[in-house]
C-alpha positions as CSV (number, residue, x, y, z in Angstrom):
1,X,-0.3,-87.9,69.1
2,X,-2.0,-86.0,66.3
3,X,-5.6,-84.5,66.0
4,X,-7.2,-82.9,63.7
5,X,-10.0,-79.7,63.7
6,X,-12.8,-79.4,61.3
7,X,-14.5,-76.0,60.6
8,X,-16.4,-74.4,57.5
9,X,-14.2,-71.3,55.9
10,X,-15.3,-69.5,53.5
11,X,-18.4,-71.8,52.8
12,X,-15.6,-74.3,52.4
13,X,-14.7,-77.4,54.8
14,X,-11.5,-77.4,56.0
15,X,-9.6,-80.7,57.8
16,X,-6.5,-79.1,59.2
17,X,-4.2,-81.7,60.9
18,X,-2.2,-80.6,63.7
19,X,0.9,-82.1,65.2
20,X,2.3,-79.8,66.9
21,X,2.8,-79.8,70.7
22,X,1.1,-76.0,71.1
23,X,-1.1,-74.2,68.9
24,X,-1.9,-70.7,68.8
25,X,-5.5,-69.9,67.5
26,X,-6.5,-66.2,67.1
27,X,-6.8,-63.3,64.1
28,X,-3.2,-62.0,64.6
29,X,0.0,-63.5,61.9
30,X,1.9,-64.3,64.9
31,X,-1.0,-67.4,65.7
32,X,-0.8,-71.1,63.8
33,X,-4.5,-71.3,63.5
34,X,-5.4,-67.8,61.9
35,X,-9.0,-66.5,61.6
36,X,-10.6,-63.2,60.3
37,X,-14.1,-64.1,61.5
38,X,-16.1,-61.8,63.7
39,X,-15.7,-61.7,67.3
40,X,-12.3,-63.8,67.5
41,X,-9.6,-61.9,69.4
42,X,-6.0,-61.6,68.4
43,X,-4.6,-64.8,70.4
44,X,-8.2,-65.9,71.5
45,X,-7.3,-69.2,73.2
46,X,-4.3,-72.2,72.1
47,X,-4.4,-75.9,72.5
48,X,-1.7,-78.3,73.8
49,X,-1.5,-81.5,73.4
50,X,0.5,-84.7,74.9
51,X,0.5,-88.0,75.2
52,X,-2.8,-88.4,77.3
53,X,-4.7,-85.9,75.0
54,X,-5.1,-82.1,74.5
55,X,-6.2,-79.4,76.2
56,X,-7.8,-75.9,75.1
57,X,-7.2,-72.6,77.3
58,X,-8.7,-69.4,76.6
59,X,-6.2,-66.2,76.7
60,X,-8.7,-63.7,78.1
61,X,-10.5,-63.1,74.7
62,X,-12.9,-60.4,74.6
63,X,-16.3,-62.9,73.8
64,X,-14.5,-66.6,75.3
65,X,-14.2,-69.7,74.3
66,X,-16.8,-72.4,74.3
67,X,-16.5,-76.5,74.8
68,X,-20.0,-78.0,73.5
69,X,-21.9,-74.9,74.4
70,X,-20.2,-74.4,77.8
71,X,-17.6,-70.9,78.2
72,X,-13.9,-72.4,79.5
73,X,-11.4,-71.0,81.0
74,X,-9.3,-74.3,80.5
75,X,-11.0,-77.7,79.7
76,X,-9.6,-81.2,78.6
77,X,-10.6,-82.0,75.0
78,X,-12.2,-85.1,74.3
79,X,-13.0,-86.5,70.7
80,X,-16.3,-85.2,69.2
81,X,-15.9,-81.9,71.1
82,X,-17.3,-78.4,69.5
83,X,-14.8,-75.9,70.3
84,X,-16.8,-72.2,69.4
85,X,-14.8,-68.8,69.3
86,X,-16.4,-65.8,67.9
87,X,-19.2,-67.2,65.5
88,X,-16.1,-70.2,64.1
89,X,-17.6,-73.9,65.3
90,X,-14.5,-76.6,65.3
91,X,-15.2,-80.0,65.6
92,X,-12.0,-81.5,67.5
93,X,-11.0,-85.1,66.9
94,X,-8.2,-87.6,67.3
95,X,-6.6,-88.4,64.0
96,X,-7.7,-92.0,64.5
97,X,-10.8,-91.0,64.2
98,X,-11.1,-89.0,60.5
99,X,-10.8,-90.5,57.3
100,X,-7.3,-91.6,57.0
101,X,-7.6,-93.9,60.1
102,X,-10.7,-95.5,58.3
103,X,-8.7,-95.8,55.2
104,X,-6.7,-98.2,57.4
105,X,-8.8,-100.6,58.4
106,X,-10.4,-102.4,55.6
107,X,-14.0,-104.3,55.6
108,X,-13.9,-107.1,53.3
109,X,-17.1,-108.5,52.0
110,X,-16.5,-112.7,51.9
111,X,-18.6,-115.5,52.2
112,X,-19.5,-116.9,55.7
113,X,-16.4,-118.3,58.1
114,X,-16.5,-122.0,58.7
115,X,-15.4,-124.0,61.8
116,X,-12.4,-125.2,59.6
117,X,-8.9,-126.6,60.1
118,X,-6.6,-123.6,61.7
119,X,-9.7,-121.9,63.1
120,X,-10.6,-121.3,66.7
121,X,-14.2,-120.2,67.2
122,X,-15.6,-119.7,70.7
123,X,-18.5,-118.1,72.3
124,X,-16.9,-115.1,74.7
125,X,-19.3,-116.3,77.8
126,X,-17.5,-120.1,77.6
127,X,-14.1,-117.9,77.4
128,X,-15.0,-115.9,80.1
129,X,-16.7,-118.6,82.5
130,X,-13.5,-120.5,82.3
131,X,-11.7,-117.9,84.0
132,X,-13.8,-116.4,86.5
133,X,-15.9,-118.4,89.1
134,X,-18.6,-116.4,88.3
135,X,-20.6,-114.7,85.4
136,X,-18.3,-112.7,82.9
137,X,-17.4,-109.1,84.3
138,X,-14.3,-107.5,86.5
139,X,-14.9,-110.8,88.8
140,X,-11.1,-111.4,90.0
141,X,-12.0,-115.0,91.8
142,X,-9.9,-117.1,90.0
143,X,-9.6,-120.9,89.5
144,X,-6.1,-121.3,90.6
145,X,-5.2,-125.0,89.7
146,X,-5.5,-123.5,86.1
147,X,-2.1,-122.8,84.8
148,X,-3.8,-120.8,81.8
149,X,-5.8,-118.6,84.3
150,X,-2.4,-118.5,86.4
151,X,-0.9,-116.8,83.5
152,X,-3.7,-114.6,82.4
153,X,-5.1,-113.1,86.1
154,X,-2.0,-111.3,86.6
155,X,-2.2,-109.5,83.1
156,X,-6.1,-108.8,83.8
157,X,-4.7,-107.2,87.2
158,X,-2.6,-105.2,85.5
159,X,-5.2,-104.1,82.8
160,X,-7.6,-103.3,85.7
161,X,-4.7,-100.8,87.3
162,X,-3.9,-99.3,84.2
163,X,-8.0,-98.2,83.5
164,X,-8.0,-96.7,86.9
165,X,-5.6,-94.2,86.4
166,X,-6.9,-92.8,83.4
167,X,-10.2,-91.1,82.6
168,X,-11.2,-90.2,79.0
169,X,-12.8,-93.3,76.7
170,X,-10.2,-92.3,73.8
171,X,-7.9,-92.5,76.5
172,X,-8.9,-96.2,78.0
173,X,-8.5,-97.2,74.3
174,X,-5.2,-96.2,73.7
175,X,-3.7,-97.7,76.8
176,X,-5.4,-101.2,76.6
177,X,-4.1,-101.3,72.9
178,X,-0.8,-100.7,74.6
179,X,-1.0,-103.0,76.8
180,X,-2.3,-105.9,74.2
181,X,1.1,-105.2,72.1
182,X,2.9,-105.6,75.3
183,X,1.7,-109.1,76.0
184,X,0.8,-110.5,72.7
185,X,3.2,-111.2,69.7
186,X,0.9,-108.8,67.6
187,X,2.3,-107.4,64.2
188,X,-0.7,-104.7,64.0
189,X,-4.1,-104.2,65.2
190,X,-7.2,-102.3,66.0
191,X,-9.9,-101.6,68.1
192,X,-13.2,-100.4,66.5
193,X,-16.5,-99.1,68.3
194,X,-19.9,-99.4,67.3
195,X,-21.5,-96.0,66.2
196,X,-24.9,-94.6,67.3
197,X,-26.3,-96.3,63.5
198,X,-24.5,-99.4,65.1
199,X,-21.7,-99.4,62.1
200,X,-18.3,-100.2,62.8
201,X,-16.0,-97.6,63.0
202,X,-12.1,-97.5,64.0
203,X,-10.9,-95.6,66.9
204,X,-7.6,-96.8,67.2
205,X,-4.9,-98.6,64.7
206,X,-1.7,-99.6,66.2
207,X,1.8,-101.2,64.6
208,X,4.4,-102.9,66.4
209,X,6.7,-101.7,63.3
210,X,6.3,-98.1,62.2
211,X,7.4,-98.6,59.0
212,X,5.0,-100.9,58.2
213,X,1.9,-98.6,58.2
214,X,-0.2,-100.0,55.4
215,X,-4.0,-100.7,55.7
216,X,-5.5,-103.7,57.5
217,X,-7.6,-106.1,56.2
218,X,-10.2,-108.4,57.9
219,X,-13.0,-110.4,56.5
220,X,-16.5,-108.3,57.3
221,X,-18.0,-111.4,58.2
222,X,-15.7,-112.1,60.7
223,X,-16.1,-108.5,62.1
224,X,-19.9,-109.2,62.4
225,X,-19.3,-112.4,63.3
226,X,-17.6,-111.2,67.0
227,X,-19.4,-108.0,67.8
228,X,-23.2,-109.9,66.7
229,X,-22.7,-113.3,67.6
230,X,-20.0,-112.8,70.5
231,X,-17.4,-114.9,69.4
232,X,-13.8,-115.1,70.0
233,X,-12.2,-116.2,66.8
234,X,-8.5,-117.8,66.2
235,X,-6.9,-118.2,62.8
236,X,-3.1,-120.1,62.7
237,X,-1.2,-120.2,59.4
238,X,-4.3,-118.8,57.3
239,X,-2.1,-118.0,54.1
240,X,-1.0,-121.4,53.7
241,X,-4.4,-123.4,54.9
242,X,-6.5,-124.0,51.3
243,X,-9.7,-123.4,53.3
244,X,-8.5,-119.9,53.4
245,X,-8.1,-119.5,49.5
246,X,-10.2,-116.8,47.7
247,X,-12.4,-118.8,46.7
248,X,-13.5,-120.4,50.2
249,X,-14.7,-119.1,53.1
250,X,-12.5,-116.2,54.4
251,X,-9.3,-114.6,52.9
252,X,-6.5,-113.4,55.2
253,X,-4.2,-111.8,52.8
254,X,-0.6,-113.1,53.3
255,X,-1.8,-113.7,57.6
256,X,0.1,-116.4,59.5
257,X,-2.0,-115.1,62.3
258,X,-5.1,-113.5,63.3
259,X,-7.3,-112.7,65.6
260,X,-10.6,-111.0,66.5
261,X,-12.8,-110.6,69.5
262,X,-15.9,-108.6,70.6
263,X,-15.9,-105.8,73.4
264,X,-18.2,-107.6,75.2
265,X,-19.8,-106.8,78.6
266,X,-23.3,-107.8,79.9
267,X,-24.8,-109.5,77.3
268,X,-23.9,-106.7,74.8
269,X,-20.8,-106.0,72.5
270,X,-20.1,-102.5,71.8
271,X,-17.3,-103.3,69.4
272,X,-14.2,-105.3,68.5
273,X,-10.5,-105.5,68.4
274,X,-8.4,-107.3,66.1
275,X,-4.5,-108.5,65.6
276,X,-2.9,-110.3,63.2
277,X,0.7,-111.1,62.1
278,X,1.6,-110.7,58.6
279,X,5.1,-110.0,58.4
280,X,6.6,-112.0,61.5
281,X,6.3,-115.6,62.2
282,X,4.7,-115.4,65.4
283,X,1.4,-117.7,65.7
284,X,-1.2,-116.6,68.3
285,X,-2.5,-119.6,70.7
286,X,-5.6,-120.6,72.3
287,X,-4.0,-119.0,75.6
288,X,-3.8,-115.7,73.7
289,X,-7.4,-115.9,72.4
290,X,-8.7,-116.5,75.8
291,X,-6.0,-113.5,77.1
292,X,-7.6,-111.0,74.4
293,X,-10.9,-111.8,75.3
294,X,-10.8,-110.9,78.6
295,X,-8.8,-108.0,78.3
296,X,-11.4,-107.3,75.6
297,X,-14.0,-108.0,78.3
298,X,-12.4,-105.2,80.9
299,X,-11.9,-102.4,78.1
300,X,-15.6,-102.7,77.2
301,X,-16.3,-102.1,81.2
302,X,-13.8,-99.1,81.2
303,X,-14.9,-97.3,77.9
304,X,-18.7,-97.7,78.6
305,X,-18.1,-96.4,82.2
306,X,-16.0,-93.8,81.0
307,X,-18.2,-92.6,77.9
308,X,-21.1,-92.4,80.5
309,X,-18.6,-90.1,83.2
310,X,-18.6,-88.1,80.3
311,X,-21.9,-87.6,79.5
312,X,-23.2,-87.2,82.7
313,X,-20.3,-84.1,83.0
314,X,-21.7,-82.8,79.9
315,X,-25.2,-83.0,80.5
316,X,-24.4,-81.2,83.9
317,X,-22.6,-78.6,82.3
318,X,-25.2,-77.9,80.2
319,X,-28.2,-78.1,82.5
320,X,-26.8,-76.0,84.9
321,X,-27.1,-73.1,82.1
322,X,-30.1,-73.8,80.8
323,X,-32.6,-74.8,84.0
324,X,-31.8,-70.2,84.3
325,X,-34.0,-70.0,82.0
326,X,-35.9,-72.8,80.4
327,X,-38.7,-74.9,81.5
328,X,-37.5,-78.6,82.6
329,X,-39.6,-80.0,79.8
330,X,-37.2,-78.0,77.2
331,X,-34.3,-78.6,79.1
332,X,-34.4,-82.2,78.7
333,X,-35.7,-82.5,75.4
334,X,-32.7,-80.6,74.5
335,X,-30.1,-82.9,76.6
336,X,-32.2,-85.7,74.6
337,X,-31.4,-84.4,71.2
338,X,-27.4,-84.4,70.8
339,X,-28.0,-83.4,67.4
340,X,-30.2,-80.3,67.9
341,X,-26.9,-77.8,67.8
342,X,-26.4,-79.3,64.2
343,X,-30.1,-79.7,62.8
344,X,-30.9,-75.9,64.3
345,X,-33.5,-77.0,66.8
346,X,-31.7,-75.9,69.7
347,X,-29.2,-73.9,69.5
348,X,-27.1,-71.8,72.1
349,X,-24.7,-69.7,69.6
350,X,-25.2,-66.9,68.4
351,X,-27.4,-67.0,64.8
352,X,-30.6,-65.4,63.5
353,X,-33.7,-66.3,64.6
354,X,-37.3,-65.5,64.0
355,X,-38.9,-65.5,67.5
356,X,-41.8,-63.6,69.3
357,X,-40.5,-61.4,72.2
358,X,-43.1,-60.8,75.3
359,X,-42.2,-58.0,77.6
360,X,-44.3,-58.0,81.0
361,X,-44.0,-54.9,83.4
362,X,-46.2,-53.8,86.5
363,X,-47.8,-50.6,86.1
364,X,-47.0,-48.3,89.0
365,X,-44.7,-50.4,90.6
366,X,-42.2,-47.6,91.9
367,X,-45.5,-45.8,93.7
368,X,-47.1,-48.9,94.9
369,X,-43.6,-50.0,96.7
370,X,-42.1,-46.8,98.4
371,X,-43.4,-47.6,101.1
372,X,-43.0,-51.6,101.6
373,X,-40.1,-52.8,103.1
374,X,-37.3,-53.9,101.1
375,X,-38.2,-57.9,102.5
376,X,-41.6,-57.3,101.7
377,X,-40.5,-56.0,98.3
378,X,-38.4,-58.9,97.5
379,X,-41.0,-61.3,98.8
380,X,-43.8,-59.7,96.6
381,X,-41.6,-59.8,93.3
382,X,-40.8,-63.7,93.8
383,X,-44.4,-64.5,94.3
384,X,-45.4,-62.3,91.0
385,X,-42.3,-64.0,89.1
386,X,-42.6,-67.4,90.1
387,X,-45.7,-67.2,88.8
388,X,-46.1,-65.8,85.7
389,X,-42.7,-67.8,84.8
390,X,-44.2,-70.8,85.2
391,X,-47.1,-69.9,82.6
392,X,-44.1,-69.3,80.0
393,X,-42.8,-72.2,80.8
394,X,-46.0,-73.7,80.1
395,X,-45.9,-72.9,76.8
396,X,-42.3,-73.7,76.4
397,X,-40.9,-69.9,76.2
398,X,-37.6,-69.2,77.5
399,X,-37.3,-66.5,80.4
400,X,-34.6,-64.1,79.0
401,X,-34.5,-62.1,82.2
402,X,-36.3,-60.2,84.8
403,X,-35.3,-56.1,84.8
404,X,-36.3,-54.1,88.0
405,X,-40.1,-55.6,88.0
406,X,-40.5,-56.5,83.8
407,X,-40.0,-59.8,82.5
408,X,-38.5,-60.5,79.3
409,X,-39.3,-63.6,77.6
410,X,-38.8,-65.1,74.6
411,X,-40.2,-67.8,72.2
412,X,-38.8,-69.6,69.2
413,X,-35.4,-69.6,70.5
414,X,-33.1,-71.5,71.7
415,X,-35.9,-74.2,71.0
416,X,-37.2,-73.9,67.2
417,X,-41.2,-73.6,67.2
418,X,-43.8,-72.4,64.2
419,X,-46.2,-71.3,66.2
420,X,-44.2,-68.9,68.4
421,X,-46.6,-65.9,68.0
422,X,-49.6,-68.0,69.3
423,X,-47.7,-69.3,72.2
424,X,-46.5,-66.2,73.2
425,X,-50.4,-64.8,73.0
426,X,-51.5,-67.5,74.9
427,X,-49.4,-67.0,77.3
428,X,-49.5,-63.1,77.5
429,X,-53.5,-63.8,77.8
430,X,-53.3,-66.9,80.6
431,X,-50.9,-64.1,82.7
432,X,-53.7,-61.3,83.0
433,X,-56.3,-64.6,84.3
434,X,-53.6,-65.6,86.6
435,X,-53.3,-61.9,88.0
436,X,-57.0,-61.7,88.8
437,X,-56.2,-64.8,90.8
438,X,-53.8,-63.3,92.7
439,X,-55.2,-59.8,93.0
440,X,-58.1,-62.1,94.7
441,X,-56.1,-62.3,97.4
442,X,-54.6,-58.8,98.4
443,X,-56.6,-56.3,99.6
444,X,-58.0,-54.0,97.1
445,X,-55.7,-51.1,97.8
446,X,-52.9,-53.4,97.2
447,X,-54.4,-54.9,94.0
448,X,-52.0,-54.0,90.7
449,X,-52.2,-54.1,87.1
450,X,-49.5,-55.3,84.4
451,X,-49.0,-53.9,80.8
452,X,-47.8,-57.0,78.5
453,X,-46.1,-56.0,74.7
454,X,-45.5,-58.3,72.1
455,X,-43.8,-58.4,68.9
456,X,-42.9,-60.8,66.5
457,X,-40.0,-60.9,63.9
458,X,-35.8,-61.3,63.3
459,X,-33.6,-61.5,66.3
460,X,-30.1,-61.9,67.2
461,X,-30.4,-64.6,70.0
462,X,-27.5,-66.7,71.6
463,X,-25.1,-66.4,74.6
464,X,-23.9,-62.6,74.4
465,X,-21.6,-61.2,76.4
466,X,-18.4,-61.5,78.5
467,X,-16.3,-64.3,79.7
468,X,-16.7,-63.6,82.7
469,X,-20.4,-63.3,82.4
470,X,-22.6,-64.6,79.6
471,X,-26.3,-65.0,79.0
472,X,-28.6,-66.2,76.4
473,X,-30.5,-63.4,75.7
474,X,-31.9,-61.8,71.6
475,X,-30.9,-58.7,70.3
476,X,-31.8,-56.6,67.2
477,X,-34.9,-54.1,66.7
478,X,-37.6,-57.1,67.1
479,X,-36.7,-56.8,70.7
480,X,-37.1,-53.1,70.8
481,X,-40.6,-52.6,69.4
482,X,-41.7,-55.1,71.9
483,X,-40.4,-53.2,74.6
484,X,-42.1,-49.6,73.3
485,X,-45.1,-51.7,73.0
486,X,-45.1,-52.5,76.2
487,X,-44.4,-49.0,77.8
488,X,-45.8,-46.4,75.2
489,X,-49.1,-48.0,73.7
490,X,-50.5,-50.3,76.1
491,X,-52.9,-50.0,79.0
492,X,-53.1,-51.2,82.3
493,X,-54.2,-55.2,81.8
494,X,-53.7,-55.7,78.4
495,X,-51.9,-57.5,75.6
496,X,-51.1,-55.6,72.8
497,X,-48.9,-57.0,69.8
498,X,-47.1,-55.6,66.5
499,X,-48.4,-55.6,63.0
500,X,-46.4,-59.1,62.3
501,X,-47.6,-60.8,65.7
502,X,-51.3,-59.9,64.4
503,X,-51.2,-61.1,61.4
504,X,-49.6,-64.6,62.6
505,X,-52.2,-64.8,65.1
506,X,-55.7,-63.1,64.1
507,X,-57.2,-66.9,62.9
508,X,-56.9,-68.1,66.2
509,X,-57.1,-64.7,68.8
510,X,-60.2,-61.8,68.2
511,X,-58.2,-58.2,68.3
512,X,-59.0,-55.0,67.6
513,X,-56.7,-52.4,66.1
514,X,-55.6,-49.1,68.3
515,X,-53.9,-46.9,65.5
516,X,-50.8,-46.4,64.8
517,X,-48.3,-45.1,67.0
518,X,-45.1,-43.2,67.5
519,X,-42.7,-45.3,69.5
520,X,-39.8,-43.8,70.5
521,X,-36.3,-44.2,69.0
522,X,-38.5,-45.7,66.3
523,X,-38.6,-44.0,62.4
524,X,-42.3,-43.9,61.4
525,X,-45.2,-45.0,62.6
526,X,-46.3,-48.3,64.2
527,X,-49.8,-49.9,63.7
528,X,-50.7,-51.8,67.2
529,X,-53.1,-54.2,68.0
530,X,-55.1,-55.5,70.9
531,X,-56.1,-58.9,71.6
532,X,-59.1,-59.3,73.2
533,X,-59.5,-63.3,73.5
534,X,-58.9,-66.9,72.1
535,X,-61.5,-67.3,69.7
C-alpha cells in the first residue's frame, strides 16, 4: 500500500508519495519527512503503514500532533484526514485516491447504450428480488431450488464475514475488490464513489496482472447509466460485435468482456464498480452479473455504515472539545460545515484573527468571600457563571476561560463574525441587567458589583499549549489591554471599551469618553471609553 500527503511549503504545494513501511516526520536530518516550520519538534510524530492502512503516533513533541482538529497520542488514519504539527496542515490520502489513480480510469463521452445483441441490461431491484425472498438488502433467505442462488449465497456469506472484520470505508473497498477478483474471471477493475457534487470519482483500481497497469476505459454513459438508472449491465465479445463500433452506440476498446453495476442500497446508488477483460479470453455470464450485483449491493451497505461510524467518531471527537466552550448553536453549525477549517469560518489552529476580547471580574470578591464557606463559595461562583455564560452564548461568543472569579470571553473566533465589537457590547451591557436580577435576590449586604473591559483588535487565537493539556484560548496584546481595562480604568457596574471597540461600535451604542489612561505594562497612553446604552 502507498499514500500520499499533501501540504503547502514554501507557498508551494507539495504531493509527496510515500511507500515506505515507517516514516519519520520532524525538523531533525535524521527524519524522512523534514520540516523547518515553527513549532515542529525534532522527531514530532512518524506514520506506519500496512496492509489494512496507516497509523500516525506522536513521539512526545513539545506542541502534539493533531487528526482533524483533535490532539493524538496514536490514531488510525483514514483518507481525507488533516494531520496538524506545529502550524504544517497535511492532508493524508490513499494513493488511489490523488491524481494518478484518476488518470486510470477513463470517462468516455459516447452516444446512449442500446439493448443490443451481446448486451445484458437489467434493473438491480429485478437482480436482487431474484435472490432474496424479500426486498433488496443483507436478506440471507434464499430460494433454494435455484441453482444460480445456490451458487451465489455462499459467496454473499462470505462477503458478509469479510465486512465484519474490518472497519474503515477505504478499507471495506479494498477487501470486496478482493474478493470480486477471487470469484470472477476479471482482467481489471474499479470501484468508484460518488462525491459530495455527486461526480464520480475512483477509490480503488485493481489488476489481476501487475504488469498490465494501463488506464481503463468505460463508456460515461454507461457509468451514468448504473449509478442514475440502477442497472446492472453485461457486455460479451464487445470488440468483435459491429453494434460496438465507434460509430454506434458504445465503444469498449479491444473488451471481450465487461461489466458494470451500481452500489446500490435503498433506493439509492452511491457509486459503481466495473470489470472487464481485455487481454484474456474469459467472458462474464448472466450468473456473474447477477453475482456482482449483489456483492455490489452488500458493499454499498458496508461503506455507508462504515463512512457514517466515522463520522459520528469524528463529530464526537470534536464536540466533546468544543461544547467547553461554545454555545450548542456554534457547536453544531460548525459540525454542519465540514468545510469551515478550509474557507476560515471556523477554525481551531492556530492563525491570526481580529476578534473583540471581554474580560468580566467581580469587584471585591476576595473581601466579600472570606468569610463564606468554601461550598458556599463554589455554589455562589456557578450560579454567577452559569449565568452570565449563557448571555455570551447568546450572542455566539466563545467562553475562553474562567480565572479565580473573571471570565474571559471572546468573539470572532473560532467562529468568523463582522460584527464582533457590537456583540461583545451587547453582551457586556445584557450582563450588568442580568446582575440587577440577581442582586434582586440576595440581601443587600450580599449585593456585588462587576467591572466588564473590552477591547477590540489582532489576536493569536487557536488551541495553545501542551499535549498533555490544550486549550483554545487568544493571545497577543489585544488580549492585554482588555484585561487593564478591566482592572485599572473601569468602575464598579460598567462597561468600558478601547479606542478601536468605540469606534466599531459608537453608531449603534451612546458612550462617553473617560480620558486617557496609563495601563500598566503598556507604552503610552490609552484613550477609554464608556458605554452608556444601545441607542
Amino acid at each position: 500500500m502507498t499514500y500520499v500527503l499533501q501540504y503547502v511549503e514554501h507557498g508551494r504545494p507539495v504531493q509527496k508519495r510515500v511507500v515506505a513501511e515507517t516514516t519519520l516526520v520532524g525538523r531533525s536530518p535524521e527524519c524522512d519527512l523534514i520540516f523547518s516550520q515553527p513549532g515542529i519538534s525534532r522527531r514530532h510524530c512518524k506514520i506506519t503503514m500496512d496492509t489494512a492502512g496507516a497509523v500516525i503516533e506522536d513521539l512526545n513533541s513539545k506542541n502534539g500532533t493533531l487528526v482533524n482538529h483533535v490532539y493524538i497520542r496514536k490514531e488510525e488514519l483514514l483518507p481525507e484526514s488533516i494531520i496538524q504539527i506545529g502550524n504544517l496542515q497535511i492532508r493524508y490520502l490513499w494513493e488511489e485516491e490523488q491524481p494518478p489513480i484518476q488518470q486510470q480510469v477513463v470517462l468516455s463521452e459516447e452516444k446512449p447504450l442500446h439493448k443490443e445483441a451481446g448486451t445484458i441490461i437489467r434493473k438491480v431491484d429485478d437482480v436482487l428480488n431474484a435472490q432474496y425472498d424479500d426486498a433488496p438488502g443483507m436478506d440471507l433467505s434464499r430460494k433454494e431450488d435455484d441453482p444460480q442462488n445456490k451458487k451465489i449465497m455462499p459467496i454473499l456469506v462470505e462477503v458478509a464475514k469479510a465486512l465484519l472484520s474490518v472497519n474503515s470505508s477505504q478499507a471495506i473497498m479494498d477487501r470486496v475488490m478482493d474478493l470480486i477478483f477471487e470469484h470472477l474471471p476479471a482482467d481489471r477493475g474499479f470501484l468508484m464513489l460518488r462525491d459530495n457534487l455527486m461526480s464520480l470519482e475512483p477509490r480503488v483500481v485493481k489488476h489481476r496482472y501487475a504488469s498490465k497497469s494501463d488506464s481503463i476505459e468505460i463508456s460515461k454513459t454507461i457509468a451514468e447509466m448504473a449509478v442514475d438508472q440502477h442497472l446492472s449491465i453485461l457486455t460479451t465479445n464487445a470488440q468483435v460485435d459491429p453494434r460496438f463500433s465507434a460509430g454506434e452506440s458504445i465503444r469498449f476498446l479491444g473488451i471481450k468482456s465487461a461489466m458494470c453495476v451500481p452500489l446500490y442500497n435503498k433506493d439509492k446508488a452511491i457509486g459503481i464498480i466495473y470489470l472487464d477483460c481485455p487481454t484474456s479470453s474469459a467472458q462474464f455470464s448472466q450468473t456473474d452479473l447477477d453475482m456482482l450485483t449483489a456483492m455490489a449491493n452488500f458493499a454499498a451497505v458496508g461503506i455507508e455504515q462504515a463512512q457514517l461510524n466515522e463520522a459520528i467518531v469524528r463529530e464526537s471527537r470534536i464536540r466533546q472539545r468544543l461544547e467547553r466552550y461554545q454555545s450548542p448553536s456554534i457547536v453544531n453549525r460548525i459540525l454542519k460545515n465540514p468545510t469551515g477549517e478550509i474557507t476560515g469560518q471556523f477554525q481551531l489552529s492556530a492563525h491570526e484573527r481580529d476578534v473583540s476580547v471581554v474580560f468580566a471580574d467581580i469587584v471585591g470578591f476576595t473581601t466579600m468571600v472570606e468569610k463564606m464557606e468554601p461550598s458556599r463559595v463554589a455554589l455562589f461562583l456557578n450560579e454567577y457563571f452559569s449565568t452570565m455564560t449563557d448571555i455570551i452564548f447568546s450572542y455566539e461568543g466563545t467562553l475562553d476561560k474562567y480565572i479565580g472569579d473573571a471570565i474571559m470571553a471572546v468573539f470572532g473566533a473560532p467562529n468568523k463574525m463582522e460584527d464582533h465589537p457590537e456583540r461583545a457590547v451587547s453582551a457586556a451591557l445584557d450582563m450588568l441587567k442580568a446582575l440587577e436580577e440577581v442582586n434582586k435576590d440576595r440581601p443587600e449586604e450580599s449585593r456585588f458589583a462587576i467591572r466588564i473591559g473590552i477591547n477590540t483588535g489582532k489576536t493569536i487565537a487557536g488551541d495553545i499549549g501542551s499535549i498533555k493539556r490544550m486549550e483554545y484560548t487568544v493571545l497577543g496584546n489585544t488580549v492585554n489591554i482588555a484585561s487593564r481595562l478591566e482592572s485599572s480604568a473601569c468602575s464598579a457596574n460598567q462597561v468600558v471599551i478601547g479606542p478601536e471597540t468605540y469606534k466599531r461600535v459608537i453608531h449603534k451604542f451612546n458612550c462617553e469618553c473617560l480620558g486617557s489612561f496609563k495601563l500598566k505594562g503598556l507604552t503610552g497612553q490609552t484613550q477609554v471609553y464608556r458605554v452608556l446604552s444601545k441607542k
